[in-house]
C-alpha positions in Angstrom: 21.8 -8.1 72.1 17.8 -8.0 71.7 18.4 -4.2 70.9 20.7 -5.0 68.1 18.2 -7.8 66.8 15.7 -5.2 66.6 17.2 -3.1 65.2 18.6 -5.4 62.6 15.0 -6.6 61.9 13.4 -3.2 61.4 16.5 -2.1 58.8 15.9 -5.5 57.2 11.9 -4.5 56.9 12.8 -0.8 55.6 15.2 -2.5 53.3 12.4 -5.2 51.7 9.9 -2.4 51.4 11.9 0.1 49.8 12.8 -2.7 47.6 9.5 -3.6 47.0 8.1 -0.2 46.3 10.7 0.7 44.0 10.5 -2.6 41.7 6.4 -2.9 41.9 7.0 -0.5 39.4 3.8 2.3 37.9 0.5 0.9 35.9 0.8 -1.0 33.1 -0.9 0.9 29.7 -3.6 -1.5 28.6 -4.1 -1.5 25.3 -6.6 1.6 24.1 -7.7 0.2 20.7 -6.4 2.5 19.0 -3.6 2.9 16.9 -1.4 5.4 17.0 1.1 6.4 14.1 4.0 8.0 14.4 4.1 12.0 13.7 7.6 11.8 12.1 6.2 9.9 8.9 4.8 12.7 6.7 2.7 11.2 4.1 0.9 12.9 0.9 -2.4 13.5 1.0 -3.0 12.6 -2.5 -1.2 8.9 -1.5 -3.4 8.7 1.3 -6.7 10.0 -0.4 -6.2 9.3 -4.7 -8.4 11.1 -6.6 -11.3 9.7 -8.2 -11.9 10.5 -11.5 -14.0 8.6 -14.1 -12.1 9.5 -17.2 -8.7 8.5 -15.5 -7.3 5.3 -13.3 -5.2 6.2 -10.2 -2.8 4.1 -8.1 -1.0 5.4 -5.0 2.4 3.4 -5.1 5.5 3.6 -2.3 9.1 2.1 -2.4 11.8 2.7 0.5 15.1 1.8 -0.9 19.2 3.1 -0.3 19.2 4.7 -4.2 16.7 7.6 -5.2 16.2 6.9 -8.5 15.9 3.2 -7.8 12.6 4.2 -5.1 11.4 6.2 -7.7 11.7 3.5 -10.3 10.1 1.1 -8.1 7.0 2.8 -6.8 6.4 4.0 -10.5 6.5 -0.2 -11.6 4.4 -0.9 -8.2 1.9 2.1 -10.0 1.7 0.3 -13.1 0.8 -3.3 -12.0 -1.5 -1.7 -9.7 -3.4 0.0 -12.4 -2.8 -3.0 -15.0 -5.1 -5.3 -12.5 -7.3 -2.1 -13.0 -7.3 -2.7 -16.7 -7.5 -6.7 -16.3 -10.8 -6.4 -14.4 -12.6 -3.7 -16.4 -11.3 -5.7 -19.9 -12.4 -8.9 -18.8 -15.9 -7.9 -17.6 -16.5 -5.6 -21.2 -15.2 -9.1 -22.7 -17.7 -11.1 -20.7 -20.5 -9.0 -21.6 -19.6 -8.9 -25.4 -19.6 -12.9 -25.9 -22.6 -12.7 -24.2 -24.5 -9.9 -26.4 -23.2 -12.2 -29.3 -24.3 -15.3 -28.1 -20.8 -16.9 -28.3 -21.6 -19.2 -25.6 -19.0 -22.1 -25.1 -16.8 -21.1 -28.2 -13.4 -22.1 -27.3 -12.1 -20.3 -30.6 -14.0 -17.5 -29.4 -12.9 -17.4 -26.2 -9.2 -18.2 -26.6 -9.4 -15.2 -28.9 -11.1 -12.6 -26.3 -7.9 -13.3 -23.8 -5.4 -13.2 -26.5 -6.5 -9.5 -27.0 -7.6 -8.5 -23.6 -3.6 -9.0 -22.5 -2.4 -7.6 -25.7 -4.4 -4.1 -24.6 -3.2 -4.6 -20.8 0.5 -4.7 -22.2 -0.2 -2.0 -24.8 -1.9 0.4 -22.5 0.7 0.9 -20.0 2.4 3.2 -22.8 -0.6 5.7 -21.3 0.4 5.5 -17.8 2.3 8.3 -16.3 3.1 9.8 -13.1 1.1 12.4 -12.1 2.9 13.1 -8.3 5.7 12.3 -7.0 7.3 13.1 -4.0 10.5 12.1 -2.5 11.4 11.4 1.5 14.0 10.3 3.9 13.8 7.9 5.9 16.9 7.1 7.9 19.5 5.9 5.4 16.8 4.9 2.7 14.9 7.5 0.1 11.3 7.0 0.0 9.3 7.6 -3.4 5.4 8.2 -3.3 3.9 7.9 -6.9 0.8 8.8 -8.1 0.6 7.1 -11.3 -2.4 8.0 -13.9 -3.9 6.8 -16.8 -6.7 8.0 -18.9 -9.2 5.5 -19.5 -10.6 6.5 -22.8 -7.2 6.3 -24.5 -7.4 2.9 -23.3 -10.4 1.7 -24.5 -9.3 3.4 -27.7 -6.2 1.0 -27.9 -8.7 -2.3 -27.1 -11.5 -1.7 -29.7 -8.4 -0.8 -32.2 -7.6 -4.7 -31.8 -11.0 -5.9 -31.4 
């Protein structure tokens, strides 16, 4: 009977450490710091690094959707606002300077004026935007569109001292 305890106990031991070997389970990863992207997303270069070019505006743009044309239409739009706040920013700051050059001051007439035109050449300049890359992915059941939109800058500033 003490034999069959025995025995019984050390089959019960063996059991609870084989057990407890097997669940411990291996060393955690900690966390590296660095980030790691997946090698299935292929990327352009061109999206990644836009060119720089002081005669033109660039803006990398992206859109994942079911329909092609609908990515494409997207990231082309997502281009375009990118590159108006482009416009907004250089506009407002040549607008700035000029009241200041003039000595406008606090002229409400003046200033009301100055953003009147600054978003009329925003709108207007978009006619000058255009996509100069595209490039079209899949991605699982969705079609992803990677524009590089482009506008030239001096046709631009053509269009906003035409309405000056």
């Amino acid at each position: 009977m003490q034999r069959f305890i025995s025995t019984s106990l050390i089959i019960a031991l063996l059991g609870l450490i084989i057990l407890w070997t097997g669940c411990g389970g291996g060393k955690q990863p900690g966390p590296t710091g660095e980030i790691k992207v997946d090698d299935t997303i292929s990327v352009p270069d061109w999206f990644l690094n836009p060119p720089e070019d002081p005669d033109h505006l660039y803006a990398p743009a992206t859109a994942a959707k079911k329909d092609m044309q609908l990515a494409i239409n997207t990231a082309k739009h997502q281009g375009e606002v990118s590159i108006t706040g482009q416009i907004e920013t250089k506009v407002s700051a040549l607008f700035k300077n000029f009241m200041e050059e003039a000595g406008a001051g606090e002229d409400s007439e003046l200033l009301a004026l100055t953003t009147s035109a600054s978003k009329s050449v925003v709108s207007d300049s978009i006619n000058f935007c255009k996509a100069a890359k595209q490039e079209v992915k899949k991605e699982g059941t969705l079609f992803r569109a990677y524009v590089l939109m482009e506008m030239p800058i001096g046709a631009a500033y053509a269009d906003m001292m035409a309405q000056v």
